[in-house]
C-alpha positions as CSV (number, residue, x, y, z in Angstrom):
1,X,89.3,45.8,-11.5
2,X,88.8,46.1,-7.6
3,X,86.1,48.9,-8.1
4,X,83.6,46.5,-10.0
5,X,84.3,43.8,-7.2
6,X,83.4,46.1,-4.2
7,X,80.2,47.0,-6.7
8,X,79.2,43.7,-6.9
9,X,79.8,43.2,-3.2
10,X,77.8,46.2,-2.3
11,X,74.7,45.4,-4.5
12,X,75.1,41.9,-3.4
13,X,74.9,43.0,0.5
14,X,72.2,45.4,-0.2
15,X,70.3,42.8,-2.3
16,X,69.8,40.8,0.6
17,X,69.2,43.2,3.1
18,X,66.0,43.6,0.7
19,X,65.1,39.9,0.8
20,X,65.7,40.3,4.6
21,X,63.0,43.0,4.7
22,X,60.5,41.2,2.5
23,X,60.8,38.1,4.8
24,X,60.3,39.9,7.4
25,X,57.2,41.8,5.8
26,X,55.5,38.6,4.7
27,X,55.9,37.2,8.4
28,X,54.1,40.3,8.9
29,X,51.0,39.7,6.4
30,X,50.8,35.9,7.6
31,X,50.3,37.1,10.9
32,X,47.9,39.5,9.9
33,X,45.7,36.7,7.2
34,X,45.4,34.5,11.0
35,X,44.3,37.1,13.0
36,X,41.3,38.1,10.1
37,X,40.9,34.4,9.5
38,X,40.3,34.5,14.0
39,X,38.3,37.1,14.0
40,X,35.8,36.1,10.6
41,X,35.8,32.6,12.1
42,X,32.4,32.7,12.6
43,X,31.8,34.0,8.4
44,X,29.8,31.0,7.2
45,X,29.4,31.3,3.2
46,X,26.8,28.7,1.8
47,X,29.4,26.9,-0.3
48,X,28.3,26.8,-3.6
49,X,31.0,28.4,-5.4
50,X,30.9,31.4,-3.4
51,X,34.2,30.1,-2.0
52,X,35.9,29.9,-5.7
53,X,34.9,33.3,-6.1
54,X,36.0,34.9,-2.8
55,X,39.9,33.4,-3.7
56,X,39.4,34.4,-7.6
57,X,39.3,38.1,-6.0
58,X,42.8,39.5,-6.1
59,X,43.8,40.6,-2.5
60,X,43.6,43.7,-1.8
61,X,45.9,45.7,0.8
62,X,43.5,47.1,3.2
63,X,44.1,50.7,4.2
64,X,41.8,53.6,5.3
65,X,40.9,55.0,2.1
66,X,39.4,57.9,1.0
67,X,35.9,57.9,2.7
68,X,36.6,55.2,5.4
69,X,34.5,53.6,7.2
70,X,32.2,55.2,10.2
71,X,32.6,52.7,12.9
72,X,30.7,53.0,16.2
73,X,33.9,53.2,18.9
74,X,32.5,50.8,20.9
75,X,33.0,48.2,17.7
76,X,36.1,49.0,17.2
77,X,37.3,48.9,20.9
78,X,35.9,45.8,21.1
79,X,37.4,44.3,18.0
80,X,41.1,45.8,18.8
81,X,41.1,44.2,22.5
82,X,39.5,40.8,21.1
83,X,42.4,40.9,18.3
84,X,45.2,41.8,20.6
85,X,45.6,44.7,17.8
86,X,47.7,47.7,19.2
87,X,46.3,50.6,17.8
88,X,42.4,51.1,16.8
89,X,43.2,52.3,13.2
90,X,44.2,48.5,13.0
91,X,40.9,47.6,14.4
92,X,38.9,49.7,11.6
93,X,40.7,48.1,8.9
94,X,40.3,44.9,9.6
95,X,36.7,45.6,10.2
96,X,36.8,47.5,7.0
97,X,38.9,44.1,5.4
98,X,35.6,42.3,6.9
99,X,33.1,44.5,5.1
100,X,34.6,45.2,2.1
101,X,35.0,41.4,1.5
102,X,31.5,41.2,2.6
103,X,30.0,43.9,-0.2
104,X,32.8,42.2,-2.9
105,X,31.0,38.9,-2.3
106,X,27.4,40.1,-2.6
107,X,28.4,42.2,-5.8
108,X,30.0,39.2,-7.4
109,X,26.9,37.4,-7.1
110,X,24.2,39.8,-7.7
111,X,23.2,38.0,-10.8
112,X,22.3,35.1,-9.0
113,X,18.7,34.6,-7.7
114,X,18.3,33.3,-4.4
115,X,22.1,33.7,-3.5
116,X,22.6,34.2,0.0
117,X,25.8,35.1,1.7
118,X,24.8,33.8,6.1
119,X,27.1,35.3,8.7
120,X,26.7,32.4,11.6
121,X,24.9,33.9,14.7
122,X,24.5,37.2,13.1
123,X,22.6,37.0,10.2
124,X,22.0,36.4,6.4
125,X,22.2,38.4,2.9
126,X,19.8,37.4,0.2
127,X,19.4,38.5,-3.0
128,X,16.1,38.8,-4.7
129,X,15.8,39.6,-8.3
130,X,12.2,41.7,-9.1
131,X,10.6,41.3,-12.3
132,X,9.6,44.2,-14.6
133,X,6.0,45.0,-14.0
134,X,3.7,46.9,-16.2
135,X,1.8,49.8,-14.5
136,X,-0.7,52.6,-15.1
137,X,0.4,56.4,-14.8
138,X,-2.6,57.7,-13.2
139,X,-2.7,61.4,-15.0
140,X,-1.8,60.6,-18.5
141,X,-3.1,57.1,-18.6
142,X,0.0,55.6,-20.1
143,X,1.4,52.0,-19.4
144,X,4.9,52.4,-18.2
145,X,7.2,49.0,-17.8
146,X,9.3,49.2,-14.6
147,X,13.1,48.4,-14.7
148,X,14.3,44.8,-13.3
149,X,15.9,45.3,-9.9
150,X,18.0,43.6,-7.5
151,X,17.3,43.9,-4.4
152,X,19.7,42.3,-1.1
153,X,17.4,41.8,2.1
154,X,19.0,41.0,5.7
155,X,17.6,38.4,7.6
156,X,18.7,38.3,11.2
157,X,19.7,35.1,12.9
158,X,20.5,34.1,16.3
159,X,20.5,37.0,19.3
160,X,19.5,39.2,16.8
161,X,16.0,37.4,15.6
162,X,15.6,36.7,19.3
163,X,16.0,40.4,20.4
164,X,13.5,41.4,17.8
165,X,10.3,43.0,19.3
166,X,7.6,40.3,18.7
167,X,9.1,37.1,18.6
C-alpha cells in the first residue's frame, strides 16, 4: 500500500517541479513580448483592421530557421546593445520577429487595394493592384491579355526621404 503512496508523492513532486519550470519559462517570454514591443515601438500600423489581423495570427516561436536572415552586423550590433540582449543571435531574431511580422502583415492584406502598412520615421508599404492590360505581340501580331498583379512599393519617410539625392 506504501509503494502507490511514495508514487503519488513522487509524480506529485515532479508535477510541480514542471509547473515551476513553465512559470519560470512564461516569465521568460513576457520579458521577451516587452523588449519587441520596446524595440517595434516606433511600428505605426494605419489601424484599419490591420490590428485585428496582426493578433488573429497565431504566434509564432521565432528561431533561426532554415535560410535566416542576412543581417548587416552593424544592425544587429546595434539592435543587441539598444535591447540590452546578451548574445547577437538574440539580436537577429528579434530582428527576424520584426520582419517576419512585417512580410505576414503585407501578405495578409495583399488583396486589399491601397493598403499601406507605415513604419513611423522610416518609411511606408503600399500595395498597388495592376489591372490586366491587352497588348500587341509585335512578330505574330497576336493580342495577348496580361495577368493582374500586385505589386508592394516603399515609400521612404522621415531621414530617409530627406537623405534622398534631390530633395
Amino acid at each position: 500500500m506504501t509503494a502507490p503512496i511514495q508514487s503519488i508523492e513522487g509524480a506529485d513532486k515532479e508535477l510541480l517541479e514542471i509547473e515551476l519550470e513553465v512559470l519560470r519559462l512564461g516569465q521568460r517570454v513576457q520579458s521577451i513580448r516587452r523588449t519587441l514591443r520596446e524595440a517595434i515601438g516606433g511600428l505605426s500600423i494605419l489601424e484599419t483592421h490591420s490590428s485585428l489581423v496582426l493578433r488573429a495570427t497565431p504566434t509564432v516561436r521565432y528561431q533561426l530557421r532554415g535560410h535566416p536572415l542576412k543581417t548587416h552586423p552593424d544592425l544587429s550590433a546595434r539592435v543587441q546593445q539598444s535591447l540590452n540582449l546578451e548574445t547577437k543571435k538574440e539580436a537577429e531574431i528579434a530582428v527576424g520577429a520584426v520582419v517576419d511580422a512585417l512580410e505576414q502583415t503585407l501578405l495578409n492584406n495583399l488583396g486589399i487595394d491601397g493598403f499601406s502598412l507605415k513604419l513611423g520615421g522610416f518609411g511606408k508599404f503600399k500595395v498597388r493592384h495592376i489591372k490586366p492590360i491587352t497588348r500587341r505581340v509585335g512578330f505574330s501580331g497576336e493580342t495577348v491579355i496580361t495577368k493582374p498583379k500586385r505589386k508592394i512599393r516603399f515609400v521612404p519617410l522621415g531621414m530617409l526621404r530627406a537623405s534622398e539625392p534631390g530633395e
